[in-house]
N, C-alpha and C positions, 0 to 999 in steps of 0.2 A: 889223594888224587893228583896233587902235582907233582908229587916225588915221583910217583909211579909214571906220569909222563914225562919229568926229567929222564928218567932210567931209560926208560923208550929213548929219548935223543941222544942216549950215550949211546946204546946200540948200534943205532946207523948214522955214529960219529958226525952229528950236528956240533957247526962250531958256536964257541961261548956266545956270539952273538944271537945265533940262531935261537940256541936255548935261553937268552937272556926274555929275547922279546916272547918266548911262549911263556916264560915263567910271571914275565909284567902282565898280558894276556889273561893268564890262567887269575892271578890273582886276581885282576879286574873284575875278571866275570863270580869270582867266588867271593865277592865284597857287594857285589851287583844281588847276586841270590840272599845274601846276610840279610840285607838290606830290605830285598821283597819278601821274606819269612818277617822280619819285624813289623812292616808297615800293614801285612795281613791279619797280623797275630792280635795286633791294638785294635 
């Protein structure tokens, strides 16, 4: 899922910064779900 929205940001040439902070972003939120699927699962 995050490659695929990096690849989206190359397309309409978003600069490194731009893509830096969706990729901190993205991560955040895909550490945040890890996170809720654990605390469910116990």
């Amino acid at each position: 899922m995050i490659r695929k929205c990096l690849q989206h940001l190359e397309i309409i040439n978003a600069s490194d910064k731009e893509k830096q902070i969706v990729y901190m972003y993205m991560k955040a939120m895909d550490e945040e779900i890890v996170a809720l699927k654990e605390k469910s699962g116990n």
